[in-house]
C-alpha positions in Angstrom: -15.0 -6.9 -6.7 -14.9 -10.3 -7.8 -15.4 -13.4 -5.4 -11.8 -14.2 -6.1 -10.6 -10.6 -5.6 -12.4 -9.8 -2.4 -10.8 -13.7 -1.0 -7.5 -12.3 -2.0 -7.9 -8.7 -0.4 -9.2 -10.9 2.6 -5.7 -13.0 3.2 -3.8 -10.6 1.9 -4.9 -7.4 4.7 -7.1 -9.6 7.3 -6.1 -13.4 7.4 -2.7 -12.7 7.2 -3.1 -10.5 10.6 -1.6 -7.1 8.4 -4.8 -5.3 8.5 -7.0 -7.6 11.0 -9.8 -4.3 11.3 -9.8 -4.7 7.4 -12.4 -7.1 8.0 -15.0 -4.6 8.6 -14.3 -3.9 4.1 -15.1 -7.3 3.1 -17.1 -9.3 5.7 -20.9 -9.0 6.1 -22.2 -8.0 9.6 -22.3 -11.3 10.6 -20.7 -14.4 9.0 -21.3 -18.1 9.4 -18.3 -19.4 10.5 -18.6 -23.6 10.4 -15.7 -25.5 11.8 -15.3 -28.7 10.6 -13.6 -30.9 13.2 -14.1 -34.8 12.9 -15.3 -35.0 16.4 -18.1 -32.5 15.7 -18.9 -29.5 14.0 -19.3 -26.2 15.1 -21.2 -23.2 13.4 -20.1 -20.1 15.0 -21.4 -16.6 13.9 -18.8 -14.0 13.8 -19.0 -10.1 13.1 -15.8 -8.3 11.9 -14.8 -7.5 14.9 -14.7 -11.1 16.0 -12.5 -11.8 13.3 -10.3 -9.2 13.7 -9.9 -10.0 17.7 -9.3 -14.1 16.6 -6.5 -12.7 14.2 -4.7 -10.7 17.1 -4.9 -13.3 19.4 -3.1 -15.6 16.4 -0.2 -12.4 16.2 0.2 -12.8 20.0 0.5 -16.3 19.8 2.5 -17.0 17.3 4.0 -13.6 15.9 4.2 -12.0 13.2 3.4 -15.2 11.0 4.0 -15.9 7.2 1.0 -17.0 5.5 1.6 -19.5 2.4 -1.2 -19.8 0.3 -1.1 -23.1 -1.8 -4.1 -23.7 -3.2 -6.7 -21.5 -4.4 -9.8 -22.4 -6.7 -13.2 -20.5 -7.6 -16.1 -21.6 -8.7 -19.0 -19.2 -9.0 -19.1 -17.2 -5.3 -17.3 -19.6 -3.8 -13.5 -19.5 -3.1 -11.4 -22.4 -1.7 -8.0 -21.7 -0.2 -5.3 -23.9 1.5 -2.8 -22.6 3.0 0.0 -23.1 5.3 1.0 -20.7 8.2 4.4 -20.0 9.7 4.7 -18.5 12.9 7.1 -19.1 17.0 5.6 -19.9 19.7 5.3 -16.7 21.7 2.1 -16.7 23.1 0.6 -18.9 25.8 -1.7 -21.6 23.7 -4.5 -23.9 24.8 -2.4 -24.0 28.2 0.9 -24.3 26.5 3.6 -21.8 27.9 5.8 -20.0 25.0 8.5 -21.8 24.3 10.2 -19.6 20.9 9.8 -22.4 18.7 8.1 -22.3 15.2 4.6 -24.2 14.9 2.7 -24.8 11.6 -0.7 -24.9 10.5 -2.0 -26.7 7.9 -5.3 -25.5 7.2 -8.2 -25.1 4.4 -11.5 -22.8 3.7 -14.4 -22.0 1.5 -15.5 -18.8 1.8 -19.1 -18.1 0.2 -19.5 -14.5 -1.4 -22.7 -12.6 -1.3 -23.4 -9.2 -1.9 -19.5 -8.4 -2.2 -18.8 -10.2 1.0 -17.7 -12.8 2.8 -21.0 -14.2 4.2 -20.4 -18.0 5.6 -17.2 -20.1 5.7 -16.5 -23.9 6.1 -12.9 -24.5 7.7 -10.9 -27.3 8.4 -7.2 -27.0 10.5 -4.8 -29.9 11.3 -5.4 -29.5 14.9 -4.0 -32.5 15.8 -0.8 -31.1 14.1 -0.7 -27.9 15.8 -1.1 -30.2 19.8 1.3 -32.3 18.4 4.0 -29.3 17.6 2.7 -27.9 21.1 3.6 -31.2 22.7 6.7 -31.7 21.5 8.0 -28.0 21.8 6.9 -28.4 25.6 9.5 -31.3 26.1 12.6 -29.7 24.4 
């Protein structure tokens, strides 16, 4: 598979929280996973499994979400995607109690391909945005 075709597969059956266990068919064993936050940045290593538990915890959260890619661009085995997610509050989230109201995530990636699989990742996710929705749903 192509870097852009194994990207795809990977929103598509893993990121979109379809297939979460999918992960295991198109990460490596263990994945470089740098978050970029203004504050600081992170570098997290993740296995499949990992993943795939983040992903559930995003379905229990926030549901069964829609996932909206809008941007996607490849250049050799890289692969950069923004996208937008869609999903309620039905989970409890960084201390915020359910509340049954939709919350978006605005939120962008480049996934580096090697060997057929996503081996390292640099993403960036309006977090500010996401407290801010939290906030507000809170007080209604």
């Amino acid at each position: 598979m192509t870097p852009e075709q194994i990207v795809k597969k990977f929103f598509e059956e893993v990121r979109s929280g379809n297939n979460p266990d999918y992960a295991t068919e198109l990460m490596a064993d263990q994945v470089l996973g740098h978050q970029v936050i203004s504050e600081e940045e992170l570098t997290v290593i993740r296995t499949p499994k990992d993943y795939a538990d983040h992903v559930k915890e995003m379905v229990e959260a926030y549901g069964d979400f829609l996932l909206e890619i809008q941007e996607f661009l490849v250049q050799g085995n890289k692969v950069y995607v923004r996208w937008k997610q869609v999903g309620t509050h039905v989970g409890e989230v960084d201390g915020y109690h359910p509340t049954s109201l939709p919350v978006n995530e605005i939120a962008s990636a480049v996934y580096r391909i090697e060997k057929e699989k996503i081996a390292e990742y640099w993403i960036q996710i309006d977090r500010a945005g996401i407290e801010n929705q939290l906030k507000r749903n809170k007080s209604n």
